[in-house]
Structures are given as structure tokens and as C-alpha cells.
C-alpha positions as CSV (number, residue, x, y, z in Angstrom):
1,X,-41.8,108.6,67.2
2,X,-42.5,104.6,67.5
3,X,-43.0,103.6,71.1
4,X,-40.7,101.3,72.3
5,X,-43.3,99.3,73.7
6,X,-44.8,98.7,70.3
7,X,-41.2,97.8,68.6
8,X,-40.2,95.5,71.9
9,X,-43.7,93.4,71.5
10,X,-44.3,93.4,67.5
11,X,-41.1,93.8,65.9
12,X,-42.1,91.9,63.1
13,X,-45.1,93.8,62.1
14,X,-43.0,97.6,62.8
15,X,-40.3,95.8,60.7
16,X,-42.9,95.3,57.6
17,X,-44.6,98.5,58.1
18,X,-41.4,100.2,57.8
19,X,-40.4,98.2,54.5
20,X,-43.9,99.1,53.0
21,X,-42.7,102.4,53.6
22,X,-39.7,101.5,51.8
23,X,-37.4,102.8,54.8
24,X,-33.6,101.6,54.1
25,X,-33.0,99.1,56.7
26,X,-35.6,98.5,58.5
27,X,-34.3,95.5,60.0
28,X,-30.9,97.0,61.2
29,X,-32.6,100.1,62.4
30,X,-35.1,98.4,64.4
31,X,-32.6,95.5,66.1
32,X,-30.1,98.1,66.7
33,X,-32.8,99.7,69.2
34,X,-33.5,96.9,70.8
35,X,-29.9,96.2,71.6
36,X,-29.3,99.9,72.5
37,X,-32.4,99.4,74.8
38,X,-31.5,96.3,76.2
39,X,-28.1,97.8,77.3
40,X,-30.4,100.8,79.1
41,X,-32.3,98.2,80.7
42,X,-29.4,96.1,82.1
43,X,-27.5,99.6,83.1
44,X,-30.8,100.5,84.8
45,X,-30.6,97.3,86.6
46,X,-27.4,97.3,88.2
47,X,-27.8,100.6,89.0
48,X,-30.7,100.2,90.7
49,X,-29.1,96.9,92.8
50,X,-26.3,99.3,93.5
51,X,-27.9,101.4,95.0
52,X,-29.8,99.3,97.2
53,X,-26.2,97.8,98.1
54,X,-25.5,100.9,99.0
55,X,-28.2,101.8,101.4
56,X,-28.3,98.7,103.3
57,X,-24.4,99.6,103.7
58,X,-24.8,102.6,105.1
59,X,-27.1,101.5,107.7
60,X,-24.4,99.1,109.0
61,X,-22.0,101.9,109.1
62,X,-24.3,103.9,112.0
63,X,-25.0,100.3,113.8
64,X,-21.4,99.8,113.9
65,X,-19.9,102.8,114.8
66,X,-22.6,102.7,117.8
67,X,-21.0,99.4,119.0
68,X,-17.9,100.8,119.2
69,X,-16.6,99.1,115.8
70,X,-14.7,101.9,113.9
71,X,-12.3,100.0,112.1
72,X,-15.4,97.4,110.5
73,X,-17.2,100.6,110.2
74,X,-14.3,102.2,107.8
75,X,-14.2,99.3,105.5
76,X,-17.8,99.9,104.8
77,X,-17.5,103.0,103.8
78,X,-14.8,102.0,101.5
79,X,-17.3,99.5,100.2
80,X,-19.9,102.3,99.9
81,X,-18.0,104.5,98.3
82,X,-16.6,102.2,95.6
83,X,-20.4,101.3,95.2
84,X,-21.2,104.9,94.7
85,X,-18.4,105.5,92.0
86,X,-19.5,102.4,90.4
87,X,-23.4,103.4,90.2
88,X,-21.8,106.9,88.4
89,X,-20.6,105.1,86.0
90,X,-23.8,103.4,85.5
91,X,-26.0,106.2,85.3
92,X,-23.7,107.3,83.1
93,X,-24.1,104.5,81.0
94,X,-27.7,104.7,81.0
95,X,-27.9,108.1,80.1
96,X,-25.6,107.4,77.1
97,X,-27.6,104.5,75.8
98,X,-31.0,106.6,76.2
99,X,-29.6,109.4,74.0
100,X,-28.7,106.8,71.6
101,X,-31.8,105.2,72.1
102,X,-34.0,108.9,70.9
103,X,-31.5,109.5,68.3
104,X,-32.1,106.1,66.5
105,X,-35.6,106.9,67.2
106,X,-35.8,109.9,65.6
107,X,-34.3,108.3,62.0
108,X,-37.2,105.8,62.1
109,X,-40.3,107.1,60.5
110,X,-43.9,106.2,61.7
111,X,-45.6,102.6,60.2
112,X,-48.3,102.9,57.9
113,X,-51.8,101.4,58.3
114,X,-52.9,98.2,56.7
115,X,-55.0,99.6,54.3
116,X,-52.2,102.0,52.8
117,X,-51.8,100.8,49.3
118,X,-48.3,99.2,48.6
119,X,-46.5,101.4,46.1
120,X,-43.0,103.2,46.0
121,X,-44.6,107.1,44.3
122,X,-47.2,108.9,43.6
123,X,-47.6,107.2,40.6
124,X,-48.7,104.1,42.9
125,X,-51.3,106.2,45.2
126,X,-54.8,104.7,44.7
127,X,-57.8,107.4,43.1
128,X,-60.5,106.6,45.7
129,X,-63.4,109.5,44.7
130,X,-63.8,112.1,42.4
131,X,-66.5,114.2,41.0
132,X,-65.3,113.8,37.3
133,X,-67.1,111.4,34.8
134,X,-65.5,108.6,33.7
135,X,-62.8,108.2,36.2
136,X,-62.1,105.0,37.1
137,X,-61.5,104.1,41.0
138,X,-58.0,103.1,41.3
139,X,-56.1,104.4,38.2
140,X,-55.1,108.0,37.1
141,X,-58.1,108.6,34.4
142,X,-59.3,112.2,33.5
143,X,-62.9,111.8,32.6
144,X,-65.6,114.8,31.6
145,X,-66.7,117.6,34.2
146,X,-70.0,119.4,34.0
147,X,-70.2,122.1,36.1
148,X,-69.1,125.4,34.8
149,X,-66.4,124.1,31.8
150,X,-64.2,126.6,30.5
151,X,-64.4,128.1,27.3
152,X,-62.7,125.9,24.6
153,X,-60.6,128.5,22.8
154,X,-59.6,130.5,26.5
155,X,-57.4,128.0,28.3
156,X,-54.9,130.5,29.7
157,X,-52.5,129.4,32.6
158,X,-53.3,131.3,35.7
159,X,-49.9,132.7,35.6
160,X,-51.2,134.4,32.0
161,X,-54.7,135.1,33.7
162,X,-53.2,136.9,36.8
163,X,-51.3,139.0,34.4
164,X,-54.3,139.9,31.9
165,X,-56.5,141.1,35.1
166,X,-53.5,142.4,37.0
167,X,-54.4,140.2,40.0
168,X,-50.8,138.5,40.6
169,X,-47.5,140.7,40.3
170,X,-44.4,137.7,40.2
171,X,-41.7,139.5,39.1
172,X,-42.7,142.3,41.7
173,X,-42.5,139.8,43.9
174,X,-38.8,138.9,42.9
175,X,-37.7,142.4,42.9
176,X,-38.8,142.8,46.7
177,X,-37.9,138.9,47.9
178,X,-37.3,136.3,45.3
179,X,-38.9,133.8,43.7
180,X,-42.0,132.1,45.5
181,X,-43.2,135.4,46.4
182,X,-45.8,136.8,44.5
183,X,-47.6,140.3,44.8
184,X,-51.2,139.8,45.1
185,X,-53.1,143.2,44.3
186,X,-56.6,144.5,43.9
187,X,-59.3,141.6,43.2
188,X,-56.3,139.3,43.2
189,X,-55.8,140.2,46.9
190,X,-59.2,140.7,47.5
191,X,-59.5,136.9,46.2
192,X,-57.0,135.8,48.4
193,X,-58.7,137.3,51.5
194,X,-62.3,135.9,50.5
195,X,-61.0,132.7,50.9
196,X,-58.9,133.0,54.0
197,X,-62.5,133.9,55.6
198,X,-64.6,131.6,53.8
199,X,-62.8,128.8,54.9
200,X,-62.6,129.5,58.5
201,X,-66.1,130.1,58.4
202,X,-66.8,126.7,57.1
203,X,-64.7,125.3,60.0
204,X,-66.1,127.6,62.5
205,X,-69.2,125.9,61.5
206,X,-67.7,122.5,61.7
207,X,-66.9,123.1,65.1
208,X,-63.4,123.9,64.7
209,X,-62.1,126.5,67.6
210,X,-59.9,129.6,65.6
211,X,-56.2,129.7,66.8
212,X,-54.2,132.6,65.7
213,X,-50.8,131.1,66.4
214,X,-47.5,132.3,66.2
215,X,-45.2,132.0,62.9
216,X,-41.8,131.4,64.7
217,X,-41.9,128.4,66.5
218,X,-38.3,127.1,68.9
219,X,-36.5,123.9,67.8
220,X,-38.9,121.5,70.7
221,X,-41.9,122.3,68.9
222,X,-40.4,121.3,65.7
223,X,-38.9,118.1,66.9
224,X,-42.2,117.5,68.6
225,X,-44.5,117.4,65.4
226,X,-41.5,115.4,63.6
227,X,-40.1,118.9,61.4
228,X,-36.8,118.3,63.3
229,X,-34.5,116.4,62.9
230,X,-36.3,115.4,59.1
231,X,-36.8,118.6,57.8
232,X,-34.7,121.0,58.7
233,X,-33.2,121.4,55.4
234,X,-36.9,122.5,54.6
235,X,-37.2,125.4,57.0
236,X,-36.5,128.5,56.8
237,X,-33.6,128.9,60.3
238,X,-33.2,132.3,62.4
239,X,-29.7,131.0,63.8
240,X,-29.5,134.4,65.9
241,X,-32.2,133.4,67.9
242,X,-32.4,129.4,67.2
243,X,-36.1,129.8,65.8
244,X,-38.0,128.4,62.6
245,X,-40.6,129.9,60.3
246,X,-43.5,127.7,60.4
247,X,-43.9,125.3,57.1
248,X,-47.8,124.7,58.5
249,X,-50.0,126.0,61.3
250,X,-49.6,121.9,62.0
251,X,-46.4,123.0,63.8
252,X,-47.5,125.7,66.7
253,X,-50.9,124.3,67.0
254,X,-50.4,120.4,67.8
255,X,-47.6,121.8,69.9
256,X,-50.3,123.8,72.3
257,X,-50.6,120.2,73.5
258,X,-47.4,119.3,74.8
259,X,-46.3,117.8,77.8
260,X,-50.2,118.2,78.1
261,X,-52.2,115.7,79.8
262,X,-56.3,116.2,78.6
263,X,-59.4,114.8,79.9
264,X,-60.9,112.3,78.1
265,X,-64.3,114.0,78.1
266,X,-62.5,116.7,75.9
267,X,-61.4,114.8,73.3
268,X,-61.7,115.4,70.4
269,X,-60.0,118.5,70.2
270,X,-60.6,120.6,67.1
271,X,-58.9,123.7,66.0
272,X,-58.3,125.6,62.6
273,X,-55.8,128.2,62.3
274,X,-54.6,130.8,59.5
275,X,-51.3,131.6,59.0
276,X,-48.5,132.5,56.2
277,X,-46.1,129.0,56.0
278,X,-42.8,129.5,54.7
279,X,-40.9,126.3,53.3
280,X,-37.7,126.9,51.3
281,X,-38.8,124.1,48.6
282,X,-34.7,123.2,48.3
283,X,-34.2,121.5,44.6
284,X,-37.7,122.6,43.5
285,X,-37.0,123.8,39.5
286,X,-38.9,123.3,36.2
287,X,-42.4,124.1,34.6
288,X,-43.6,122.4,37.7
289,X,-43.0,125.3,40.1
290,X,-44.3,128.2,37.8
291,X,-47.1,130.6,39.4
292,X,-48.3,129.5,42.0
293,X,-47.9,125.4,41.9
294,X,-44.7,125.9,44.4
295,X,-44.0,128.7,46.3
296,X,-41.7,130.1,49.6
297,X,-44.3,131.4,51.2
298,X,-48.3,131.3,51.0
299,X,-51.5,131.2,53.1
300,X,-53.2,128.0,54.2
301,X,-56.2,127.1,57.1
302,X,-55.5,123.8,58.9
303,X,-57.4,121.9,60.8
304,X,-55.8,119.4,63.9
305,X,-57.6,117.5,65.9
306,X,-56.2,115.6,69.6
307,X,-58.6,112.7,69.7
308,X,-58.6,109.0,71.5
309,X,-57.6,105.9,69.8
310,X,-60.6,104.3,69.7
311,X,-62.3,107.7,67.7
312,X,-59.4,109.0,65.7
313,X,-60.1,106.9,62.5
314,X,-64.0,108.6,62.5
315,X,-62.2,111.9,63.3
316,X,-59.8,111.5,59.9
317,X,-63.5,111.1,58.0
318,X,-64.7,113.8,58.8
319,X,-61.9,115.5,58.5
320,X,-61.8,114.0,54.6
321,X,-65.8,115.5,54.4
322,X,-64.9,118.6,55.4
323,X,-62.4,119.0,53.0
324,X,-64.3,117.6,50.6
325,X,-67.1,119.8,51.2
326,X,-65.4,123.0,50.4
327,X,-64.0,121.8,46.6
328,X,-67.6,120.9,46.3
329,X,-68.6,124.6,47.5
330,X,-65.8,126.0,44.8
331,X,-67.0,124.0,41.8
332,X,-63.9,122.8,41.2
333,X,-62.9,119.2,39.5
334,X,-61.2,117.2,42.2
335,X,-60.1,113.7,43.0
336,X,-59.2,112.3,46.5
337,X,-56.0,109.5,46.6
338,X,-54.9,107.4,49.7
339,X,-51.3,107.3,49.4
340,X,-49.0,104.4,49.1
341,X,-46.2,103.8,51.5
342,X,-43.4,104.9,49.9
343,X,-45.4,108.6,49.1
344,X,-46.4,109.1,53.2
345,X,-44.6,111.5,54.8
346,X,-42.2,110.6,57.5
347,X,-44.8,111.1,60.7
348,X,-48.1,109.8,58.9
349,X,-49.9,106.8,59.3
350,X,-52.4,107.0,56.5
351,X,-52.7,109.9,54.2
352,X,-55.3,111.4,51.9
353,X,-54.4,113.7,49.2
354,X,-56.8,116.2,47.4
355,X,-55.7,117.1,44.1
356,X,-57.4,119.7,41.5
357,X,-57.6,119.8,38.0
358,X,-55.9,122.2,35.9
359,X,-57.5,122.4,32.5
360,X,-54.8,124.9,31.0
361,X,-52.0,122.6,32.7
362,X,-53.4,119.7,31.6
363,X,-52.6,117.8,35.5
364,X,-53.6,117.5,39.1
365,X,-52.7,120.1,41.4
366,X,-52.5,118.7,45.1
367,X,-54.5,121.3,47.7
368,X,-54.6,119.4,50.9
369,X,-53.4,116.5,52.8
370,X,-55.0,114.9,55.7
371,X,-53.7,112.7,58.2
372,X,-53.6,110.6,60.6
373,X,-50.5,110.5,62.5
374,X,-51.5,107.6,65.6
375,X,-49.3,108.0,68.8
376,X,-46.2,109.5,66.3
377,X,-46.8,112.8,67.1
378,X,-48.2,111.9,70.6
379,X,-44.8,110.0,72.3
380,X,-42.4,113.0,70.9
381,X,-44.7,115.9,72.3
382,X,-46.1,113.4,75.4
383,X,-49.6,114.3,74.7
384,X,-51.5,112.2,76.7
385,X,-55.2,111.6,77.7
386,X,-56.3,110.7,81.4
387,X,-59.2,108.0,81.1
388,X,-62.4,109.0,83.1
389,X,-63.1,105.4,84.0
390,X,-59.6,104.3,85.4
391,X,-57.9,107.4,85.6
392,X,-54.9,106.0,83.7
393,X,-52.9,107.7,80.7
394,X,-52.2,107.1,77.4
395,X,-51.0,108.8,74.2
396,X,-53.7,110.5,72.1
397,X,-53.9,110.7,68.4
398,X,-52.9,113.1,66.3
399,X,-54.2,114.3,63.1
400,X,-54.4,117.4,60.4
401,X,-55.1,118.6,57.2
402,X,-55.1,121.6,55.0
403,X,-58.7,123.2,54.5
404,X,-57.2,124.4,52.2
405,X,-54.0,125.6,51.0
406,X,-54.7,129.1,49.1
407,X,-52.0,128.7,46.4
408,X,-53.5,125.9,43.6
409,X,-57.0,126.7,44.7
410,X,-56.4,130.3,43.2
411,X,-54.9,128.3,40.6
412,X,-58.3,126.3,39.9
413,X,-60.5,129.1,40.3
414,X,-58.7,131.2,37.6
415,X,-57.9,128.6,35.3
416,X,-61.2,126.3,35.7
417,X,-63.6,129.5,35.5
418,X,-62.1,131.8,33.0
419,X,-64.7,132.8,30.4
420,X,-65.1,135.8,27.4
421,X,-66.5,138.3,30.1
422,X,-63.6,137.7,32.6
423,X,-63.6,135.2,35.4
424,X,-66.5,133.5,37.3
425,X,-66.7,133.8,40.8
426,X,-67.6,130.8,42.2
427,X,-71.3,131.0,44.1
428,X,-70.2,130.4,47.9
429,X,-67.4,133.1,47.5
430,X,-69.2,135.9,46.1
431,X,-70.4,137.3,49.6
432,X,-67.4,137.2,50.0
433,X,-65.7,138.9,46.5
434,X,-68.7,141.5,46.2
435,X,-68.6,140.3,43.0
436,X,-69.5,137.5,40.1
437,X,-67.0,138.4,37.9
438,X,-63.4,139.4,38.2
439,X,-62.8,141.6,34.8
């Protein structure tokens, strides 16, 4: 969540981030803090002159009862004691307006960078690189691709193509759960697993540490990445036991850092983890969720990285590199958009989308998002680095991305490389496959 600090000392420039962001009143939201905090601050004050009232009381009582003075002495403990009921209510008071204070907080998304494009949808994100001809920087253009086209008369869905090599069972996967929950079987699983591993080797060698978290995460590590109190609607909720099914590996990793304070000379932190998400996709209908484009459950790597102020913005590149780097090692037509502010999530700063193309589908299929998320995530999980030179703290950065989501790539790869003799496996995964073909 925003600091107070930053919304007490440049109000004005939270106040226009938060309109960029197209956040229903910003204005209200942001003034009604600073009252509720300027209430905590007064309550804090008189309690805290209170108290010393009461203290230097109390010493008079034992100087007067030593004199011999009992009846002066009674009248300050009267004094005392109405003091002490007094500060009660004061703490009380405080304690009220700072539960206010983190539930307003909590409704009040993060500000978005300067250099987030103004826009209110995705139909307002800027294009800022692709590897397709004729694209043109800034506008949603489809230009020619030259590696590996597909064959002209065989543009099959992948939905079609996972049912003519039997590689993806969906209505199995309704008979045993629902929708969103495919069967994958033979090279189809196989397909599945070869990319699980190829892309934690790449981060492996990118320096990311594995994690193999857990999928259940309790209701603070949720708040603390910024799930809860905006998602919940989202997740999938064990009420018996109060936990959540994870929606990312975002959620259990970043949360290894709370209430964490880390060395400066171990920043950045880098981790990758693989895990199954589960997100309920409430409201999700239409041609737009068939296959695999939206599902209830599915297997993604993501990378986070805890880094300094100062570095974070050179971490978030080469986050965008890495990313980058494996489409490029798949073959696949891609484009990379910076997202406008009314398209950011609730906890980002500046995002980056990857999107794939789908020849059969005839659109862009988003893989991965990476982002930077400042001191969001930071002041709600109080993730904090100790500086070597001063020895002071401060709140790190947070960031993450998806490298990658499994679901659209398997998409790509069917669609993007189906030809007469069956499907091309793409170069870097056949180690992996033990195969060039899927048939």
C-alpha cells in the first residue's frame, strides 16, 4: 500500500497518479486519509502529554505522603486516575483511527510511473517491440512472420489440434472437475512437462534460486502481496481452515520476505518457482475462454525479485530480457506492450505484457506480465533493507513476472507450428520432448 509519508508530502502528484489510473475518487480517498491521520496524530499527542502528566503526578504522590501530607496526596491520585481513564480513551481513539487509517489504505491502489501511457483499456496499451514485420511501434498492427509459418490450408484451433493428436482431454476434464480443467495425456503431458523444465532451466541459468513453495497460502500472505482485500472474489477460499489456493507463485514467494529485514549486499534477490495457480475467473464466458485461453487451474514459472530502489528499474529489464529470451527460444510471434493506467493491476507500478500470436484465432494471446510494484508490496509485507553504509532501513522493491504461463504458450506452439506431418517441435524443447514432431 501507499506510504503515508509519500501521500502526507506529495499529495498532488499520488492524487494524479491515481486519476491516470482512473481510481474513482481519488481526491476524496486521498483527503479522507489525511484527516483520519491527522486525528491519529492529535490522539497520539494527547496521549502522549497524558501520560507524562501522569508520571510527574505520581512522583508527587510518594514526596507527599513522605511529608506527612495524605490528604494533598489523595487528591492526586484522583488527578491521576482521571488522567489514566482519560489516556484509555485516547488510546482508544488512536487505535480506532489507525484501523481506519489501513482500511482506507487498503481501497487505494498503487500510482503508476510517469512513463505509463495514459489510456483507460487495453485497447490504449502502447506496442513497444515485436519480432513481426511490419508492426508499427505504438498501434495494434499484425505484420508478416518468417520463422516457421504455418501451413496455409491447416489453421486448426489448438483446441481442434489437441483433439486430432489426443494430447488435450477437455471434456474429461469436466467430467472429473469442471470447466478450466483439462486432461493433458501422452505427448500433450509430456509437452507440458518439457516446458515446466525448460524454463526453470533458463532461469536457473539466469541466476534465479528454485523455490518449491507451498499452494495454500493464510489470509496475511495474501493481504501482504495485495490479493486481499482486492481479490478475494478471485480465489479459490478453504473457509474450514481460512486458507487460499494460490492464483501465482507471486503470492508464497514475495511473502518469504515478510516482516524480513535483508542486507543490502543481498539484494537483488532472485527466485523462480513452479507451481499449479488456481483463480476462479468469476464472469469469464464466450469464445474468449475456449481451450486453454482461460482456465481454473494451470502451471506457470515466476520469477520475483527483492531489490533496492536505486536498482529495481534495471532489475524489471532484465526481467523483460529474460522473458523475451525464451519466446525468442520457442519461435513464437510475439509483441511486448507497456500498459496504460487504467489496464495496471491494482499493486503495479509499471507493467509489461507479452502477448502471442494465434494464427488460427486470428489475436494476441497474453503469456506473461512483469512488474514492478515500488514500496506497494514492500510497506504491506514490511520488507525492508538495512543500508551497509548507515545502517538505516527502508522498504525494498518488489517485482515479478511470469516466465511463462504454460497455458497460451501450448496454445502457440500447437497452433503456430502445425504442419501436414503433425506438429513441429520447436528446436530448444526437443531435448526436452525426445522428439521433432508430435504425430
Amino acid at each position: 500500500m501507499l506510504t503515508l509519508k509519500l501521500i502526507t508530502e506529495q499529495t498532488e502528484r499520488v492524487i494524479a497518479g491515481l486519476e491516470k489510473k482512473h481510481f474513482d475518487g481519488a481526491r476524496q480517498a486521498i483527503e479522507e486519509v489525511i484527516s483520519v491521520d491527522k486525528a491519529r496524530r492529535q490522539a497520539q499527542t494527547e496521549l502522549d502529554q497524558n501520560l507524562s502528566a501522569a508520571k510527574k503526578l505520581a512522583a508527587e504522590i510518594g514526596m507527599l505522603m513522605k511529608q506527612g501530607k495524605r490528604d494533598e496526596a489523595e487528591e492526586v491520585k484522583t488527578k491521576v486516575a482521571a488522567l489514566k481513564e482519560t489516556s484509555k480513551e485516547l488510546e482508544n481513539k488512536k487505535e480506532t483511527a489507525e484501523q481506519e487509517m489501513t482500511r482506507l489504505l487498503c481501497q487505494i491502489p498503487n500510482i503508476p510511473y510517469d512513463e505509463v501511457p495514459e489510456g483507460t483499456c487495453a485497447e490504449d496499451n502502447w506496442v513497444v517491440k515485436s519480432n513481426l514485420k511490419e508492426c508499427v511501434i505504438g498501434k495494434d498492427t499484425v505484420g508478416n512472420w518468417d520463422a516457421n509459418p504455418v501451413v496455409e490450408t491447416a489453421k486448426l484451433p489448438h483446441w481442434e489440434l489437441a483433439k486430432k493428436y489426443n494430447l488435450i482431454d477437455f471434456d474429461l476434464g469436466v467430467k472429473i472437475s469442471g470447466a478450466g480443467f483439462p486432461v493433458y495425456r501422452g505427448k500433450g503431458a509430456r509437452l507440458q512437462r518439457a516446458l515446466i523444465d525448460f524454463f526453470l532451466d533458463e532461469a536457473q541459468k539466469s541466476g534465479y534460486e528454485e523455490i518449491m513453495p507451498p499452494t495454500v497460502v493464510n489470509a496475511a500472505s495474501g493481504y501482504g502481496t495485495g490479493q486481499l482485500p482486492d481479490k478475494e472474489g478471485q480465489m479459490y477460499h478453504c473457509e474450514v481452515d481460512d486458507l487460499y489456493l494460490i492464483p501465482t507463485a507471486e503470492v508464497p514467494v514475495t511473502n518469504i520476505y515478510r516482516d524480513v529485514i535483508l542486507d543490502e549486499k543481498d539484494l537483488p534477490i532472485k527466485n523462480c518457482a513452479y507451481t499449479q495457480c488456481f483463480r476462479r475467473e468469476a464472469g469469464s464466458y464466450g469464445k474468449d475462454v475456449r481451450g486453454l485461453n482461460r482456465l481454473h487451474e494451470f502451471s506457470k514459472i515466476e520469477i520475483v525479485r527483492i531489490d533496492t530502489p536505486e536498482h529495481s528499474a534495471e532489475s524489471h529489464k532484465e526481467m523483460l530480457e529474460h522473458v523475451e529470451g525464451l519466446l525468442k527460444k520457442l519461435e513464437l510471434p510475439y509483441r511486448i506492450l507497456r500498459l496504460c493506467g487504467g489496464d495496471q493491476s491494482f499493486t503495479s507500478a509499471i507493467c509489461y505484457d507479452f502477448e502471442v500470436y494465434s494464427e488460427a484465432q486470428k489475436r494476441w494471446l497474453e503469456v506473461s506480465s512483469v512488474s514492478n510494484f515500488d514500496t506497494y508490496q514492500a510497506n504491506r509485507l514490511k520488507c525492508r533493507v538495512r543500508r551497509t553504509a548507515t545502517g538505516k532501513t527502508e522498504l525494498c522493491h518488489t517485482l515479478n513476472g511470469s516466465a511463462l504461463a504454460l497455458p497460451r504458450i501450448v496454445a502457440s506452439i500447437l497452433e503456430n507450428n502445425q504442419t501436414e506431418q503433425g506438429i513441429r517441435v520447436p528446436k530448444a524443447l526437443v531435448p526436452y520432448m525426445g522428439c521433432e514432431i508430435i504425430d
